[in-house]
N, C-alpha and C positions, 0 to 999 in steps of 0.2 A: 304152907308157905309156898309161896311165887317166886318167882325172878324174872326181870323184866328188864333187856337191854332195848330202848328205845332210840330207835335213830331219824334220819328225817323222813324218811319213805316206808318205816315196816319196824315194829314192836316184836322183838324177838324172846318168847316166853322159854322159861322152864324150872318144873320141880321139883328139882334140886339133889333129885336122883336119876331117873332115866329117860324122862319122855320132855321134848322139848318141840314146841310149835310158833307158826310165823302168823300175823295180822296186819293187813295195811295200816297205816295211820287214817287211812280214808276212812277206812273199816270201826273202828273203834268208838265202842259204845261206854267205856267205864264200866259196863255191867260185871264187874268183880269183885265180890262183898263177901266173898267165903271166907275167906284168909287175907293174912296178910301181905299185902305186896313190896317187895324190897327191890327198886330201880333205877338206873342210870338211864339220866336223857339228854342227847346234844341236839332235841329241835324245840327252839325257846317257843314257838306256836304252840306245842301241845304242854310245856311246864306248868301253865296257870289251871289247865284243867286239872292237870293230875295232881298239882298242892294243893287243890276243894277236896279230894279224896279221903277221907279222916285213914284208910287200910293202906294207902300207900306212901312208902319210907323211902326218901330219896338218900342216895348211899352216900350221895357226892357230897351233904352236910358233914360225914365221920370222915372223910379223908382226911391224914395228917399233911396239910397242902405245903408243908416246908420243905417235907422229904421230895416234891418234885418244883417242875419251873410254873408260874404261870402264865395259862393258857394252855396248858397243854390236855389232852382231849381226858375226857373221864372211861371214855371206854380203853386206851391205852393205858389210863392208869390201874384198872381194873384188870388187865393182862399181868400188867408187872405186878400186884402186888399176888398174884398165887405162883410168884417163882424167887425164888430165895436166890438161886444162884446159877446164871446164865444166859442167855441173850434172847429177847421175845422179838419175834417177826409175825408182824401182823399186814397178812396181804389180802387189803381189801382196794378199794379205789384208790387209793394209796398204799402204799408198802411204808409201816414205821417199823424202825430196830431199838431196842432198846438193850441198853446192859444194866443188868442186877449181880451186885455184889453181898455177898452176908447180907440180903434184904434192903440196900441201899443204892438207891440208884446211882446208877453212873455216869449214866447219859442217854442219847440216842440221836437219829436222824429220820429223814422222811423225805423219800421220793414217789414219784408217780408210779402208780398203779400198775399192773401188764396191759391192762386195755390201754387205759393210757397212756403208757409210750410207747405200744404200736401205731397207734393212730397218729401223735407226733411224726413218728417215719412215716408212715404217708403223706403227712400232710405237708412235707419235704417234696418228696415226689412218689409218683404212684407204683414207679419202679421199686423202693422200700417197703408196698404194701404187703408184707409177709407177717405170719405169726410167728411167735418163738419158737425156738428150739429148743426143749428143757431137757436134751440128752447131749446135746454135745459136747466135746472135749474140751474144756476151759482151760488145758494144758496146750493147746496147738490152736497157734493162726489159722482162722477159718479161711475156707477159699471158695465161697459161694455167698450170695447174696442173701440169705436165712440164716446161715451159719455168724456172717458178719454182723448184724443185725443184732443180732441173739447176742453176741459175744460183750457188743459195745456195751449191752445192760446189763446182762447177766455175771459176768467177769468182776467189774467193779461191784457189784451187790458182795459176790461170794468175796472177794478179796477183802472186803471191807468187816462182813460178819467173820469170816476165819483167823483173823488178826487177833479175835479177840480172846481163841484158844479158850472157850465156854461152851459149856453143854447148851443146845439151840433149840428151840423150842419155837414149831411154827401154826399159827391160826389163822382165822378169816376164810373168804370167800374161796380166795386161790391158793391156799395153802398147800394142796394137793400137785400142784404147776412145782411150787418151789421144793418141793421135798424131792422132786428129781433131780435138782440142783445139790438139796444139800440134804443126801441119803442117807445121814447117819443123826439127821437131828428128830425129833418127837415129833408128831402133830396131832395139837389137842384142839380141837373143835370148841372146848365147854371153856378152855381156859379163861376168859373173859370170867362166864359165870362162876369159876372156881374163886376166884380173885373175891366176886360180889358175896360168895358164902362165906370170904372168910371177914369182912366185913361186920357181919351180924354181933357175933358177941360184944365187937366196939360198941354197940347199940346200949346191949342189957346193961352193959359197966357205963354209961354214961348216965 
């Protein structure tokens, strides 16, 4: 068995136990006939190839699409469903939060990414062109030009997920930026993939 989160720039495989590896989409030859592949894809360019595929099982058919809204991403829904009870942050080009209650979603929002609202501040002016600061006091007005920067995004993020007094659980690219922010939440790398294994038995009972 495979796993296969596919997005528009790069096919990210694994396992389903420990080893997990990356493919461009440029790169990609289909040449996978061993086993069966179970995947999530949000680039509609490579969907027609991989429905010719008789091994691979697109997962986004077994979602229960009532429990969320639509349009909302498949690989965000695949973070939520391997969390029963507490709030998923997924910072990748975007930052989405989500709330899971007893396995029921709640809600969530979606803002711009860290790269991306750094570059916003610059592109204000060049005097903004700073990086964040993911250690500083979100209890005290900053009083430097990094620190205030920092504060105007980072502040509203953390007020926004702490509200919601839920165990936090964070993935994606940057997830490693935000867990300085918010030190006492998880971060799980596979969550996405834990989400897609739990998936599978939907499969066998259909």
């Amino acid at each position: 068995m495979l796993l296969c989160d596919s997005g528009n720039t790069s096919m990210h495989f694994y396992d389903g136990s420990t080893h997990t590896y990356k493919q461009s989409v440029e790169e990609f030859d289909g040449l996978i006939d061993s086993c069966k592949v179970y995947y999530i894809n949000v680039n509609p360019d490579l969907e027609t190839t991989l429905q010719q595929m008789p091994n691979w099982i697109n997962l986004q058919s077994y979602v229960n699409a009532e429990k969320y809204y639509d349009g909302m991403g498949i690989d965000r829904i695949m973070a939520c469903e391997a969390v029963d009870e507490g709030i998923v942050i997924d910072a990748g080009s975007a930052i989405t939060v989500d709330v899971m209650h007893q396995g029921v979603y709640g809600g969530g929002f979606i803002c711009p990414g860290i790269h991306a609202m750094q570059a916003s501040y610059a592109n204000i002016s060049s005097r903004l062109s700073n990086s964040f600061n993911f250690e500083l006091d979100l209890d005290k007005m900053p009083k430097n030009t990094q620190d205030s920067i920092s504060y105007g995004f980072l502040r509203l993020l953390y007020g926004e997920v702490m509200r919601h007094n839920k165990p936090i659980i964070i993935t994606g690219g940057d997830a490693r930026h935000l867990h300085k922010v918010f030190q006492h939440a998880t971060v799980d790398e596979l969550l996405i993939f834990k989400g897609m294994k739990q998936m599978i038995p939907k499969i066998a009972s259909c």
